[in-house]
Structures are given as C-alpha cells and as structure tokens.
mmCIF file as gemmi writes it, N, C-alpha and C atoms, coordinates in Angstrom:
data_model
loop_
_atom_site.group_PDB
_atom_site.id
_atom_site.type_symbol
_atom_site.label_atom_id
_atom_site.label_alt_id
_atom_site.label_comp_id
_atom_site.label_asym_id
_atom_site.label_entity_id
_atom_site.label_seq_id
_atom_site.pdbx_PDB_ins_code
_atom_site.Cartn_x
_atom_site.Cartn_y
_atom_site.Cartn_z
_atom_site.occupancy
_atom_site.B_iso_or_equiv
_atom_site.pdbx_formal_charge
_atom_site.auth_seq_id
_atom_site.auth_asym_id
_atom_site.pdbx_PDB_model_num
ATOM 1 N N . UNK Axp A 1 ? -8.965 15.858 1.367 1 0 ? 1 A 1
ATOM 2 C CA . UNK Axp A 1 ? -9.028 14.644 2.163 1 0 ? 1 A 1
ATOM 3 C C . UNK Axp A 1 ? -7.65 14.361 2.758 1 0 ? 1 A 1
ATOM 4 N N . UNK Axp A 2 ? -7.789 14.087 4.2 1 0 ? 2 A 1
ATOM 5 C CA . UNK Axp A 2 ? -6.249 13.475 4.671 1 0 ? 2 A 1
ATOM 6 C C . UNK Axp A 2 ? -6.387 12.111 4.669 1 0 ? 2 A 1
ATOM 7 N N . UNK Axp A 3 ? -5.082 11.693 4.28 1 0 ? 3 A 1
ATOM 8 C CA . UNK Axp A 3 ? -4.74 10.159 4.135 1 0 ? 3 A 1
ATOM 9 C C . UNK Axp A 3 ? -3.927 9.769 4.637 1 0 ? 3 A 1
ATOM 10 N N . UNK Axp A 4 ? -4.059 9.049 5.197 1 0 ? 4 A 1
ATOM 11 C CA . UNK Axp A 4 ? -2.252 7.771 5.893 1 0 ? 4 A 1
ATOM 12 C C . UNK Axp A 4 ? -1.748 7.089 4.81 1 0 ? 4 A 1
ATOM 13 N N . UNK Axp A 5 ? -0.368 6.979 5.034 1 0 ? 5 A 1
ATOM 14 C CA . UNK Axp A 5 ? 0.641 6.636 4.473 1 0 ? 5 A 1
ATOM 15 C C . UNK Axp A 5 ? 1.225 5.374 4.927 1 0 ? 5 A 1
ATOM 16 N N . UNK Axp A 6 ? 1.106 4.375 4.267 1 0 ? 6 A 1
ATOM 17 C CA . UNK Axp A 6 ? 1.87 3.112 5.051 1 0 ? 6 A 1
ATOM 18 C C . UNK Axp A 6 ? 3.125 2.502 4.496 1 0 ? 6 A 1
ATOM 19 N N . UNK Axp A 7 ? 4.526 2.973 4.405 1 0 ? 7 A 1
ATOM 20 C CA . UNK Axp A 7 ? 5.269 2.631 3.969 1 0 ? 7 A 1
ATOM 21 C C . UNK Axp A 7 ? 5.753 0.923 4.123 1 0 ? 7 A 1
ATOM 22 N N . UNK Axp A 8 ? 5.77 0.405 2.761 1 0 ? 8 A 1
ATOM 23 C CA . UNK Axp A 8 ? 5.869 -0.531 2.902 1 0 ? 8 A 1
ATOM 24 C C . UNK Axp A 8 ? 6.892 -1.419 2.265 1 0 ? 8 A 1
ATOM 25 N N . UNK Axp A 9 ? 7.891 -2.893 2.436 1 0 ? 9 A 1
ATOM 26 C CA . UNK Axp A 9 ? 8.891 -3.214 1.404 1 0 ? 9 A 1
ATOM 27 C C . UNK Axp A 9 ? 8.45 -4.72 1.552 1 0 ? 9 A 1
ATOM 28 N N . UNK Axp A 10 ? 8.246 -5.199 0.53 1 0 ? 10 A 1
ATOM 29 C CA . UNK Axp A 10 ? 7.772 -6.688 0.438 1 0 ? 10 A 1
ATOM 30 C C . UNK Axp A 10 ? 9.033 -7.249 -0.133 1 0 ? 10 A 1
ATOM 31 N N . UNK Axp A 11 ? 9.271 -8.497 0.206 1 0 ? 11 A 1
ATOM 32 C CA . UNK Axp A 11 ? 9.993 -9.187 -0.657 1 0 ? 11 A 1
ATOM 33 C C . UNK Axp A 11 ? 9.955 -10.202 -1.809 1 0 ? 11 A 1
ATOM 34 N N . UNK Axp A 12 ? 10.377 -9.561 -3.063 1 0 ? 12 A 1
ATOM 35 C CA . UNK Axp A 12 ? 9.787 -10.366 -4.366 1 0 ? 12 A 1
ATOM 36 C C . UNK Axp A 12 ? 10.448 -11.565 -4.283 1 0 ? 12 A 1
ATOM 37 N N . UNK Axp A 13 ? 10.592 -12.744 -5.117 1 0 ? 13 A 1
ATOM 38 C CA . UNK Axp A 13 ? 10.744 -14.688 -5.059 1 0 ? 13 A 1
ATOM 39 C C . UNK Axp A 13 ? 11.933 -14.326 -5.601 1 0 ? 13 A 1
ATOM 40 N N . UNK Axp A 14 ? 11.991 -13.291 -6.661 1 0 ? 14 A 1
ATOM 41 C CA . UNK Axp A 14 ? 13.274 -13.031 -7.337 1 0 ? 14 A 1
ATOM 42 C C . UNK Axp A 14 ? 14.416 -12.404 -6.648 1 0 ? 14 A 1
ATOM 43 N N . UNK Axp A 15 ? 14.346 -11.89 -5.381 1 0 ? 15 A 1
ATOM 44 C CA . UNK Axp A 15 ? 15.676 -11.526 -4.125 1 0 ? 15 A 1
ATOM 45 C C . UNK Axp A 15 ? 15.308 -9.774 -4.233 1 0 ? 15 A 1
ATOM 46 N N . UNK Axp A 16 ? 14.623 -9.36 -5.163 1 0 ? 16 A 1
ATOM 47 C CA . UNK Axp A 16 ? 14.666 -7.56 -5.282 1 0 ? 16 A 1
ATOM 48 C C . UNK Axp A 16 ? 13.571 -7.527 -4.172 1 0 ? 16 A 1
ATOM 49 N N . UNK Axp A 17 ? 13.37 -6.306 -3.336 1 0 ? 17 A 1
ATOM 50 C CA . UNK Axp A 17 ? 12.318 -5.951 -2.544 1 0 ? 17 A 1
ATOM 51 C C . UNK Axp A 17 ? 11.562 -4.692 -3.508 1 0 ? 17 A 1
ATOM 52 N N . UNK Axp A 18 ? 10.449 -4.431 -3.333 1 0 ? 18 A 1
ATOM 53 C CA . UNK Axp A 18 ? 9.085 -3.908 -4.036 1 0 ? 18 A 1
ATOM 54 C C . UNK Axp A 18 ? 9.69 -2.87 -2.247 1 0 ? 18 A 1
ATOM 55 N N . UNK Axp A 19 ? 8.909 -1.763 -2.82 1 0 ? 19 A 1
ATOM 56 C CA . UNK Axp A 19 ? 8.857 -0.629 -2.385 1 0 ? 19 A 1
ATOM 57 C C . UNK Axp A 19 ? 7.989 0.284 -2.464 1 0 ? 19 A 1
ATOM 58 N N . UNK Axp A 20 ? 6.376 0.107 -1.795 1 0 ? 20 A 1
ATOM 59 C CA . UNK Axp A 20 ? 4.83 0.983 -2.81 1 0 ? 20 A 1
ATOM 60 C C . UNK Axp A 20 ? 4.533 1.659 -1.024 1 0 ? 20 A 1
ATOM 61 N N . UNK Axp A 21 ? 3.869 2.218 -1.072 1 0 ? 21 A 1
ATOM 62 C CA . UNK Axp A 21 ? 3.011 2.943 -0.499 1 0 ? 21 A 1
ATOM 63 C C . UNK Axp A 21 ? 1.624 2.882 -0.515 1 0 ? 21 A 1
ATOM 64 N N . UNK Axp A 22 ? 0.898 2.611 0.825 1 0 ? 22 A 1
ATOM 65 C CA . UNK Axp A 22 ? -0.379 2.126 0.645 1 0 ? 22 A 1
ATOM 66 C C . UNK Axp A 22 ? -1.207 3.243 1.257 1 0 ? 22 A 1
ATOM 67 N N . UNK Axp A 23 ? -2.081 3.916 0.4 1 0 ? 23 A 1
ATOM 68 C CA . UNK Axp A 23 ? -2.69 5.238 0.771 1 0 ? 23 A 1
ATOM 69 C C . UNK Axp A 23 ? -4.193 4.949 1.144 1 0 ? 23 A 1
ATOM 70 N N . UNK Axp A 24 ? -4.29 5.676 2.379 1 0 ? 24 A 1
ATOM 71 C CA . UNK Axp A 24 ? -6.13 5.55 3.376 1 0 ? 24 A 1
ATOM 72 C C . UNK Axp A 24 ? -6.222 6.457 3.654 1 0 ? 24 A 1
ATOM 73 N N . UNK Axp A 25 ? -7.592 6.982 3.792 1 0 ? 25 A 1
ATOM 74 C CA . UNK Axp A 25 ? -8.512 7.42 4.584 1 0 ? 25 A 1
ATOM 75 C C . UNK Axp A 25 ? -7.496 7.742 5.949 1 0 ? 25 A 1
ATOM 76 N N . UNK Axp A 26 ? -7.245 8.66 6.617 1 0 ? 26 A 1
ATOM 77 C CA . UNK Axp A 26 ? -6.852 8.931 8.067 1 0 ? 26 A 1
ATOM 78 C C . UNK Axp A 26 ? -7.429 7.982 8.433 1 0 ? 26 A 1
ATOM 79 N N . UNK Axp A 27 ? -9.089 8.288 8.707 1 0 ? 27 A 1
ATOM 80 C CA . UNK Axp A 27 ? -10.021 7.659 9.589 1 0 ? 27 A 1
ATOM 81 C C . UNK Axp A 27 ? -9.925 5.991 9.512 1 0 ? 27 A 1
ATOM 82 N N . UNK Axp A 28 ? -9.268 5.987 8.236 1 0 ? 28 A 1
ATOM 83 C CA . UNK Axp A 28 ? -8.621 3.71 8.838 1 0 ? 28 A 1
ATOM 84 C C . UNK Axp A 28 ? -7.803 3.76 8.998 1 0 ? 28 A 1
ATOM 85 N N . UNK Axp A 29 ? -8.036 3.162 10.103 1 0 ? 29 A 1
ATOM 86 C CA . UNK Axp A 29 ? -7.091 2.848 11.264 1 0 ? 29 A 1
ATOM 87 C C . UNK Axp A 29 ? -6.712 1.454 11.868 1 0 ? 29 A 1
ATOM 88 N N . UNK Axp A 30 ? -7.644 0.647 11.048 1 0 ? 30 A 1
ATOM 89 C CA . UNK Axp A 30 ? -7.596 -1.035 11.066 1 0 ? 30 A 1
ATOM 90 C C . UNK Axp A 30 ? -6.486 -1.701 10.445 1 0 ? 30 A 1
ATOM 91 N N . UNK Axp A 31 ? -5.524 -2.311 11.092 1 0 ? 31 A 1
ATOM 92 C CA . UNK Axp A 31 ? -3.958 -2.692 10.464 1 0 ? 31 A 1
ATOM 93 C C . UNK Axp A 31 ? -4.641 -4.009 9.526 1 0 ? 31 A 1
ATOM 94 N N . UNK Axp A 32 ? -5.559 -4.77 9.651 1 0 ? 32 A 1
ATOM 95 C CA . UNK Axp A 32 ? -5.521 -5.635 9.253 1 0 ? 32 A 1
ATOM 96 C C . UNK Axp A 32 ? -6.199 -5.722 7.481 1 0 ? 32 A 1
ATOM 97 N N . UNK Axp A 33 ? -7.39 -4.427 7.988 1 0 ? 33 A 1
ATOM 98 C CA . UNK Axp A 33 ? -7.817 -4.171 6.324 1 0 ? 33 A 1
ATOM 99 C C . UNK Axp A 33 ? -6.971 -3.263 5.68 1 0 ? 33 A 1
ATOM 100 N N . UNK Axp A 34 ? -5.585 -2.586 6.168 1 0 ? 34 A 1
ATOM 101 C CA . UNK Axp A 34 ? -5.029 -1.764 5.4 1 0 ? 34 A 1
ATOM 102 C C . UNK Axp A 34 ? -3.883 -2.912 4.608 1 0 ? 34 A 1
ATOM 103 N N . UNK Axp A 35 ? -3.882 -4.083 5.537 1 0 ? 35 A 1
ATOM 104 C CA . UNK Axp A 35 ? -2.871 -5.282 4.947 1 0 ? 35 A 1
ATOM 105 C C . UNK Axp A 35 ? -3.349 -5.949 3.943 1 0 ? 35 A 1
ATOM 106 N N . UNK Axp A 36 ? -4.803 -6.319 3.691 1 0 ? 36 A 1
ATOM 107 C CA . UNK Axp A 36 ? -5.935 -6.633 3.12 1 0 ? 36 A 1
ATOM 108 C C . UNK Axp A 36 ? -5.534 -6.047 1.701 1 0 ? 36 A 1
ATOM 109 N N . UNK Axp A 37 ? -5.842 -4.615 1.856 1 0 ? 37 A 1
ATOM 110 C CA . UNK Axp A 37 ? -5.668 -3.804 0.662 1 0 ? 37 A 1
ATOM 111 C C . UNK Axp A 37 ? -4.339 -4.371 -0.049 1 0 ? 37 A 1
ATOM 112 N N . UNK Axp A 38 ? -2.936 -4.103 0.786 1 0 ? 38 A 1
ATOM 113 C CA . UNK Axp A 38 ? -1.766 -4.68 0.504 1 0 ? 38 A 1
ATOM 114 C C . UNK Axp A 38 ? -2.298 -6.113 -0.77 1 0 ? 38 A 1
ATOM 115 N N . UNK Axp A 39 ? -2.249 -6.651 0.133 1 0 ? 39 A 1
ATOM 116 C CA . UNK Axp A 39 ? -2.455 -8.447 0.087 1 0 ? 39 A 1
ATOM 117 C C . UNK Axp A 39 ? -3.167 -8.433 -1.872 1 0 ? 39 A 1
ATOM 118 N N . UNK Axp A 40 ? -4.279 -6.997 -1.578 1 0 ? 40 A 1
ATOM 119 C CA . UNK Axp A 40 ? -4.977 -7.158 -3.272 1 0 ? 40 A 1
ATOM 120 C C . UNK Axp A 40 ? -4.231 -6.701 -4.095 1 0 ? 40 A 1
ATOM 121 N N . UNK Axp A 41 ? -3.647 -5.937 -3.767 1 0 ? 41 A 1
ATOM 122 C CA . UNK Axp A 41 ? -2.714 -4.947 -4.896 1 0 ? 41 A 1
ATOM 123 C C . UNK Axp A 41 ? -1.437 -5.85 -5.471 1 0 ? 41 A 1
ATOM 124 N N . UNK Axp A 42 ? -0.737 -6.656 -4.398 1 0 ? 42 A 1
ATOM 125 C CA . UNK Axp A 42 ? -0.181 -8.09 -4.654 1 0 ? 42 A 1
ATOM 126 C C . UNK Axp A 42 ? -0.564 -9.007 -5.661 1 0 ? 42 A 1
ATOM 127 N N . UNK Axp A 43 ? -1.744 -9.522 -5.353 1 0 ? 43 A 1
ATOM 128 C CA . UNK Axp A 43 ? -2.215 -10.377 -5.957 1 0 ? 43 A 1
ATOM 129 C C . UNK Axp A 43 ? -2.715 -10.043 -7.613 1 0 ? 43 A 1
ATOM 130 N N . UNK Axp A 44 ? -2.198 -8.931 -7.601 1 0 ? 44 A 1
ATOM 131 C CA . UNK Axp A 44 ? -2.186 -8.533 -9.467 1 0 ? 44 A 1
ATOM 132 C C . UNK Axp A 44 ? -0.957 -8.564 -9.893 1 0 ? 44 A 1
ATOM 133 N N . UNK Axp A 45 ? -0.046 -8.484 -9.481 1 0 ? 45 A 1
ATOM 134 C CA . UNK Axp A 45 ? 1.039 -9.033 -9.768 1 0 ? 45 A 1
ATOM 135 C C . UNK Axp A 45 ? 1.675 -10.168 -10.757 1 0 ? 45 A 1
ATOM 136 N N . UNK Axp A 46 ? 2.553 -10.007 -11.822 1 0 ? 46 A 1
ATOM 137 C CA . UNK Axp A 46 ? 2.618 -11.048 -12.401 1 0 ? 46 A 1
ATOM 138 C C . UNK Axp A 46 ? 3.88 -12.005 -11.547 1 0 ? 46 A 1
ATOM 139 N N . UNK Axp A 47 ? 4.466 -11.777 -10.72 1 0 ? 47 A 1
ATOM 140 C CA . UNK Axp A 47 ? 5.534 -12.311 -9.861 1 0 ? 47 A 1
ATOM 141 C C . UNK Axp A 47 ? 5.086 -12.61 -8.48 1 0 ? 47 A 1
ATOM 142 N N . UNK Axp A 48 ? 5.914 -13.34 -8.149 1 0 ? 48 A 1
ATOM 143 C CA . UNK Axp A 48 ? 5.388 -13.661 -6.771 1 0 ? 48 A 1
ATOM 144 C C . UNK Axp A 48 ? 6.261 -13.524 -5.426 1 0 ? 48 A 1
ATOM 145 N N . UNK Axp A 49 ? 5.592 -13.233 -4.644 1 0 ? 49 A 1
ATOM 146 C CA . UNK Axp A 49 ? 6.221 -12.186 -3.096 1 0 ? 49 A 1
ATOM 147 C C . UNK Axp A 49 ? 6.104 -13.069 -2.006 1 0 ? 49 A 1
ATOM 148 N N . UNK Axp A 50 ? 6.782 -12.385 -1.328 1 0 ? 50 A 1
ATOM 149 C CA . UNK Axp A 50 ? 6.657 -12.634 -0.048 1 0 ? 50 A 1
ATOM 150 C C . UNK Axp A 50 ? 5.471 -12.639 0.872 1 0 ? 50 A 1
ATOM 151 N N . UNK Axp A 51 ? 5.632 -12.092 2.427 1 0 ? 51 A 1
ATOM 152 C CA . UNK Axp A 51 ? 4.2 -12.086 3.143 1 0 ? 51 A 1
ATOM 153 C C . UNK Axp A 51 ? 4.372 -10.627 3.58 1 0 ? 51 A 1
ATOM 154 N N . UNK Axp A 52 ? 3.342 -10.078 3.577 1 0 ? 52 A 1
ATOM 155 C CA . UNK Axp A 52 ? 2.792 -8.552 4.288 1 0 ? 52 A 1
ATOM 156 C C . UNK Axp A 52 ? 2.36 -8.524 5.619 1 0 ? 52 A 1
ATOM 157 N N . UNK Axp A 53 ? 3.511 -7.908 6.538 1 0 ? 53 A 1
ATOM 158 C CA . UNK Axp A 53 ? 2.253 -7.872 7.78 1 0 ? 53 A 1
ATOM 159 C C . UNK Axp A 53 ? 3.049 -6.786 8.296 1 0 ? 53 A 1
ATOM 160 N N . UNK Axp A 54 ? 2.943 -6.684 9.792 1 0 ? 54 A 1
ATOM 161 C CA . UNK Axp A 54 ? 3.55 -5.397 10.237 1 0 ? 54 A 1
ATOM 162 C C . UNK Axp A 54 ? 4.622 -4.96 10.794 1 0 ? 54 A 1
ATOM 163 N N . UNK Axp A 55 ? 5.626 -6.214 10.338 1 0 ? 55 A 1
ATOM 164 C CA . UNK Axp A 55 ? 7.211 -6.167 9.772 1 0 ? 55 A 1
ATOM 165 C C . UNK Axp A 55 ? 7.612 -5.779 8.171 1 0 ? 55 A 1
ATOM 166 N N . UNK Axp A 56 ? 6.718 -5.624 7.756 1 0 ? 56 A 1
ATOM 167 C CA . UNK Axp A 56 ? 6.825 -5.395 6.195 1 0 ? 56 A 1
ATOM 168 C C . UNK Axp A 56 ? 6.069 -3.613 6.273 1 0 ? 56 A 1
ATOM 169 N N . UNK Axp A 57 ? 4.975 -2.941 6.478 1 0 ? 57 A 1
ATOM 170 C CA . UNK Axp A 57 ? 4.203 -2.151 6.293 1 0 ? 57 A 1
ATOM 171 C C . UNK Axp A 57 ? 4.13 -1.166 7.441 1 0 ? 57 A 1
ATOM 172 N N . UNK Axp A 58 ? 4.48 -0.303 7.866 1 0 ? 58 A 1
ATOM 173 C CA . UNK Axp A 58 ? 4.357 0.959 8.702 1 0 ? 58 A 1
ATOM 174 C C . UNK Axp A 58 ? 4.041 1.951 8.335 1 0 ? 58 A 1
ATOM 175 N N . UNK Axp A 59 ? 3.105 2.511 9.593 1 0 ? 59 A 1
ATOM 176 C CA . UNK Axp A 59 ? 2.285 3.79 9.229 1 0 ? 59 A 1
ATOM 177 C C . UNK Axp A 59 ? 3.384 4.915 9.256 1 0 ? 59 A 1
ATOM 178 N N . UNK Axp A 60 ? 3.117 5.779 8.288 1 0 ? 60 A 1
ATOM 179 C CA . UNK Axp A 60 ? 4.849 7.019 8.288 1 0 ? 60 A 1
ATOM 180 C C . UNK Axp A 60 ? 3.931 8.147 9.094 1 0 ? 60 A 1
ATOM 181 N N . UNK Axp A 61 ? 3.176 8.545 7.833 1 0 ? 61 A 1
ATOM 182 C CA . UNK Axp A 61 ? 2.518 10.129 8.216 1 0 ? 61 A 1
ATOM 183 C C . UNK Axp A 61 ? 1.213 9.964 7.696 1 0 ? 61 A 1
ATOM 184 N N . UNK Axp A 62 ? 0.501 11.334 7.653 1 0 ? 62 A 1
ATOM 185 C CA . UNK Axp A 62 ? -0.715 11.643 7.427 1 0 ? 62 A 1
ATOM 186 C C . UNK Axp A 62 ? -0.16 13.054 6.205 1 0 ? 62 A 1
ATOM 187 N N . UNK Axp A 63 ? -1.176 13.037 5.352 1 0 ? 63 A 1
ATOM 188 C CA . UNK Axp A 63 ? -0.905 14.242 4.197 1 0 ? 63 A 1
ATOM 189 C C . UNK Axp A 63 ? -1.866 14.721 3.654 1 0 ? 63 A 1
ATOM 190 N N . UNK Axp A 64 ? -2.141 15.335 2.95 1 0 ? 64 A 1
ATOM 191 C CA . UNK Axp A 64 ? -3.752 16.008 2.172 1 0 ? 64 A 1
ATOM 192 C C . UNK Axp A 64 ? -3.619 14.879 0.858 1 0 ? 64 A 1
ATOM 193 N N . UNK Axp A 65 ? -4.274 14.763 0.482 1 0 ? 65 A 1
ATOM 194 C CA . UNK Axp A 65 ? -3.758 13.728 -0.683 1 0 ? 65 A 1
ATOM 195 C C . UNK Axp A 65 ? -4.825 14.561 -2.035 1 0 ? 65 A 1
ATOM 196 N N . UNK Axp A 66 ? -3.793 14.326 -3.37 1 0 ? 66 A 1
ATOM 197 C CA . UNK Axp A 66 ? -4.115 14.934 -4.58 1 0 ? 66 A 1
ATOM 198 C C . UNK Axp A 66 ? -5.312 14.109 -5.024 1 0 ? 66 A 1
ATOM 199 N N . UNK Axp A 67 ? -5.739 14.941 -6.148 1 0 ? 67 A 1
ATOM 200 C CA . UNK Axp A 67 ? -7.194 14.572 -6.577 1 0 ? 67 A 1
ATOM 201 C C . UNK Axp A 67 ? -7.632 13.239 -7.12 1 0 ? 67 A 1
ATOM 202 N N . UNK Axp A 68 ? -6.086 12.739 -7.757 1 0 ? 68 A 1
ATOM 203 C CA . UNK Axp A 68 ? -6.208 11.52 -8.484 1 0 ? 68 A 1
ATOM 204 C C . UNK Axp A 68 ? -6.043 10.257 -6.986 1 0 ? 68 A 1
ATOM 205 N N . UNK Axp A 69 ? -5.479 10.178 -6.351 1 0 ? 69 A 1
ATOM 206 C CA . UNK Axp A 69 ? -5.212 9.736 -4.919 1 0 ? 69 A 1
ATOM 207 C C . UNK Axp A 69 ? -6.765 9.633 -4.434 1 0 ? 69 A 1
ATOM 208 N N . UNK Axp A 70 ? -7.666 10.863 -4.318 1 0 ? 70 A 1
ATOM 209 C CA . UNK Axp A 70 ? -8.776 10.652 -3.745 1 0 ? 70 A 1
ATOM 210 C C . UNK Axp A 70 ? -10.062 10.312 -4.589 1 0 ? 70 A 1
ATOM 211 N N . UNK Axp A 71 ? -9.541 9.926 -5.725 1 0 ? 71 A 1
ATOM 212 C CA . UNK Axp A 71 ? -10.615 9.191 -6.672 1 0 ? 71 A 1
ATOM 213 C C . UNK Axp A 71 ? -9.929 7.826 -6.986 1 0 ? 71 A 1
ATOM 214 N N . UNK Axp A 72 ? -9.061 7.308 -6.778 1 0 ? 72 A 1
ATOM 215 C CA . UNK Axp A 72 ? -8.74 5.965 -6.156 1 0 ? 72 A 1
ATOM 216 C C . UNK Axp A 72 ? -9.248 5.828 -4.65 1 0 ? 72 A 1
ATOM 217 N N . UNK Axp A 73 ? -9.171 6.226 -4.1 1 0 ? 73 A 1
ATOM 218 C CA . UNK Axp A 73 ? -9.669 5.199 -2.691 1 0 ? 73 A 1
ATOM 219 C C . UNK Axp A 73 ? -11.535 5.581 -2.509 1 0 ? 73 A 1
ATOM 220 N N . UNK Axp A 74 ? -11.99 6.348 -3.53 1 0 ? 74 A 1
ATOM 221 C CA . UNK Axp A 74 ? -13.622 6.427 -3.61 1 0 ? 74 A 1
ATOM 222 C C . UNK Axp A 74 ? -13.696 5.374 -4.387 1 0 ? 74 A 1
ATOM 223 N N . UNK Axp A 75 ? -12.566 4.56 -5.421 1 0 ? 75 A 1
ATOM 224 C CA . UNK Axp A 75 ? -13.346 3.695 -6.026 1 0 ? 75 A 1
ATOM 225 C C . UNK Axp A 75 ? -13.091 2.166 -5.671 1 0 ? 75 A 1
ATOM 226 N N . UNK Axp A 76 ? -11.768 2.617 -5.14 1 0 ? 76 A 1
ATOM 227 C CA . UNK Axp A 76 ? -11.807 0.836 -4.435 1 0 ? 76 A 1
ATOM 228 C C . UNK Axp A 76 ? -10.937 1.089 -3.172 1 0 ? 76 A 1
ATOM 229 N N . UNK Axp A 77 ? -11.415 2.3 -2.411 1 0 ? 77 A 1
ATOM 230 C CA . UNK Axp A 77 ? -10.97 2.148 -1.116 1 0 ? 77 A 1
ATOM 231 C C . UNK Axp A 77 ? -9.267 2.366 -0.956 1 0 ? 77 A 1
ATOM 232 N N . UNK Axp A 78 ? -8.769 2.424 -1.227 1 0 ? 78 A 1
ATOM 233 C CA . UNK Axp A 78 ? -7.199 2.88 -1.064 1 0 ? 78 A 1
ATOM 234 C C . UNK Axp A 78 ? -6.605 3.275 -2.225 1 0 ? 78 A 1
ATOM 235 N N . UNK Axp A 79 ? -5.409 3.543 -2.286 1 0 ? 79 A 1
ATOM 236 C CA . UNK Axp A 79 ? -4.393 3.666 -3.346 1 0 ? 79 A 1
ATOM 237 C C . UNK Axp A 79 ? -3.461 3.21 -3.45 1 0 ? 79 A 1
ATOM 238 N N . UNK Axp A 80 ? -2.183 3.018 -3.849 1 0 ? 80 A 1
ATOM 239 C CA . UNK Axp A 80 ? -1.017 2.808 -4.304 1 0 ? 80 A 1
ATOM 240 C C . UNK Axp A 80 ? -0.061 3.633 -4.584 1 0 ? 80 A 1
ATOM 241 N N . UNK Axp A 81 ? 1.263 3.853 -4.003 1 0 ? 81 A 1
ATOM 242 C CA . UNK Axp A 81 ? 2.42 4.59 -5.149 1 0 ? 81 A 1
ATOM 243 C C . UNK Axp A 81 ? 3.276 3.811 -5.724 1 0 ? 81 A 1
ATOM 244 N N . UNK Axp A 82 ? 3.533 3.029 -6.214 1 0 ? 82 A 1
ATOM 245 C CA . UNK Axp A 82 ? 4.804 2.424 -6.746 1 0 ? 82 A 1
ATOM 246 C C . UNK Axp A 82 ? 6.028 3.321 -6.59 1 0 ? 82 A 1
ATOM 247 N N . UNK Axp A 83 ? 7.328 2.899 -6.045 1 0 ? 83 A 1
ATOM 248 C CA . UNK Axp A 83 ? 8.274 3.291 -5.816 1 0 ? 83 A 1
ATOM 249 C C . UNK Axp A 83 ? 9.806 2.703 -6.15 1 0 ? 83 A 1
ATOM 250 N N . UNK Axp A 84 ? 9.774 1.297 -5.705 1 0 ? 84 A 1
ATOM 251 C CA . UNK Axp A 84 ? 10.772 0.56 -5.984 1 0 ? 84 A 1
ATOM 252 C C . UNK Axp A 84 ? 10.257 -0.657 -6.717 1 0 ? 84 A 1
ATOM 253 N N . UNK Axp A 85 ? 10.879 -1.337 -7.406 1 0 ? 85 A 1
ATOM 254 C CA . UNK Axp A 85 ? 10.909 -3.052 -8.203 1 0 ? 85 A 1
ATOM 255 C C . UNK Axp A 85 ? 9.235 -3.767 -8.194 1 0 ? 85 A 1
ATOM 256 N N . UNK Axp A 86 ? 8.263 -2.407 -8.653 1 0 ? 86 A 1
ATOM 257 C CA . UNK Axp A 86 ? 6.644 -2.47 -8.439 1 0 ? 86 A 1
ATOM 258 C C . UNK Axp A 86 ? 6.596 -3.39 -9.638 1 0 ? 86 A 1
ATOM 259 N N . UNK Axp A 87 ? 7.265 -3.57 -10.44 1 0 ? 87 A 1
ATOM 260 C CA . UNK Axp A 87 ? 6.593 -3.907 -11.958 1 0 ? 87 A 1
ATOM 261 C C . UNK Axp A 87 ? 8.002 -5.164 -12.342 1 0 ? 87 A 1
C-alpha cells in the first residue's frame, strides 16, 4: 500500500513542539479529514496543544508503508509516528 506522509509540529501549552507524522492512504487527498485524523490523535493526549491546520501539517512524500502502518489505517483509517515531545 502507498501512503502520504504529512509532516507535522503542533505546539504543546507547555512551550515544547510535538513532532508525529500523520500516515494515509495516497488516495486521501482531503486536507481537512487528514486534519480531522490529527485533531483525534490529539485529543488522547494527556496535555494540551495548540491548533492543527495547514501551517502546522504538510504533505512531504508518498512511501510503501510497512505491515504494521497498513493495519492501522484498516482499523481506524490512518496512522501515527511519534517523533518529537509525543508523550
């Protein structure tokens, strides 16, 4: 499966910026449900952020994505990488 890559840096309440990666389907291509996704993955969070939109989130590339990658977005539609100040 190819997937888009939406590099993204939110800003946490605490001054650190979060640094994740929001993984789709190529074929979405809708900025607003890929922010959506954002917005849920947020909202599990035990801290609280900033706002997501498309000063925060850009599309990088497209990649084949690994097996565990494509059994996350069969089960709730996207994925996640954690990278920077995720936790």
């Amino acid at each position: 499966m190819k997937i888009s890559v939406w590099d993204t840096y939110v800003q946490r309440n605490d001054g650190q910026t979060m640094h994740f990666d929001i993984l789709v389907p190529s074929t979405c291509t809708n900025e607003q449900q890929i922010f959506d996704f954002g917005h849920s993955y947020l909202s599990h969070k035990t801290f609280d952020t900033g706002v997501l939109t498309a000063k925060e989130c850009n599309f990088c590339h497209i990649e084949v994505a690994p097996d565990d990658v494509v059994s996350a977005i069969a089960m709730q539609g996207y994925a996640i990488i954690e990278m920077e100040n995720c936790n």
